[in-house]
C-alpha positions in Angstrom: 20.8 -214.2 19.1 20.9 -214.2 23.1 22.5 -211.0 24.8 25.0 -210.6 27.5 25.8 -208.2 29.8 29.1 -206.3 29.6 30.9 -207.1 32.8 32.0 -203.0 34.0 31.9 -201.2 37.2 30.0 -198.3 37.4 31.5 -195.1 39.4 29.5 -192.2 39.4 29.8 -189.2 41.7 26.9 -188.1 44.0 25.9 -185.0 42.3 25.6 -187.5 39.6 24.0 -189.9 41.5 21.5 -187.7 42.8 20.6 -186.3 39.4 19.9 -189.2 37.6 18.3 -190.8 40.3 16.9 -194.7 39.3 18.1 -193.5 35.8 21.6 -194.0 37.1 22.1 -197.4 34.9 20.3 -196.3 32.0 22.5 -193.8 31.3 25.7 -195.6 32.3 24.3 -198.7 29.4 24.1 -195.6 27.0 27.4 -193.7 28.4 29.1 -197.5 27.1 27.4 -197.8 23.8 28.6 -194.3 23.0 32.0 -195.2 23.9 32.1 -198.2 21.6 30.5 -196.2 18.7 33.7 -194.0 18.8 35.5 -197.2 17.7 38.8 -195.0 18.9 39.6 -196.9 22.0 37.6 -198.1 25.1 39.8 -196.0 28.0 38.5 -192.2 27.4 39.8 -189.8 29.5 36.7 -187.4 29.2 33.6 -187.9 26.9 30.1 -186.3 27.9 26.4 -187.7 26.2 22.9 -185.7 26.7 20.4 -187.3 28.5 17.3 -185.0 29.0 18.7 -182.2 27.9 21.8 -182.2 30.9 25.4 -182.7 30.3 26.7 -186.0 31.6 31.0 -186.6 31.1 31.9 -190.1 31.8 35.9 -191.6 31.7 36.7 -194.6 31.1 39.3 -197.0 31.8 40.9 -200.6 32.2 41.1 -201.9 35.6 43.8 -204.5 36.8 41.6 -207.4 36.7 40.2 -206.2 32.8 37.0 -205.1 33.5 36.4 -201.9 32.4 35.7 -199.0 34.9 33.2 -196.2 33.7 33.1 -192.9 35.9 30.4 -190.9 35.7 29.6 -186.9 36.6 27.8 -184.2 35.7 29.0 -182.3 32.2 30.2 -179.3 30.9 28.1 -178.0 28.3 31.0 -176.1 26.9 32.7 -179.5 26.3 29.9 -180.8 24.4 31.1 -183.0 21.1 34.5 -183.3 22.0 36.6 -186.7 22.8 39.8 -186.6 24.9 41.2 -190.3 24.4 43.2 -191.0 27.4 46.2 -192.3 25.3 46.2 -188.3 23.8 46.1 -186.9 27.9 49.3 -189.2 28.2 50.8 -187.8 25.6 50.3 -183.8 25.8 51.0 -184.3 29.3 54.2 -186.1 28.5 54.9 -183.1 26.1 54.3 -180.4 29.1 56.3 -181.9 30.9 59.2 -182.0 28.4 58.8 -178.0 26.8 58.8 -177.5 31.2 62.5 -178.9 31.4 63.7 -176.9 28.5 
């Protein structure tokens, strides 16, 4: 078995950046392998993982040339455990936008 490495650009904002310091990769290799476990979809419009006991979101999407982008920030912990697919932000936002017409 030989390992490869993902090909994905790494965003992350400079609070983030700051934070996690040389850690920076680490958690963006763990931020992916938590988006894959989800087996839901690979663009995420907001998912967050603990790393040392701080809150760290991360979006995800597919860029125009099909590498996939990861974003990176620092969490909520009132958002903790939850998943918002970007696919389901499409859609209630679609729906808003409709019930707004009416």
């Amino acid at each position: 078995m030989e390992r490869a490495a993902l090909p994905f650009l790494l965003i992350a904002s400079p609070a983030a950046r700051q934070m996690l310091g040389r850690d920076l990769h680490k958690v963006a290799v763990m931020e992916m392998q938590a988006l894959l476990r989800n087996r839901r979809g690979v663009e995420v419009a907001l998912q967050q993982i603990d790393y040392r006991k701080r809150p760290i979101a991360f979006s995800s999407r597919i860029g125009q040339m099909g590498a996939v982008i990861l974003e990176l920030d620092i969490g909520n912990p009132a958002l903790a455990d939850r998943l918002f697919l970007e696919q389901d932000l499409r859609k209630a936002l679609a729906s808003a936008t409709a019930n707004k017409r009416r």
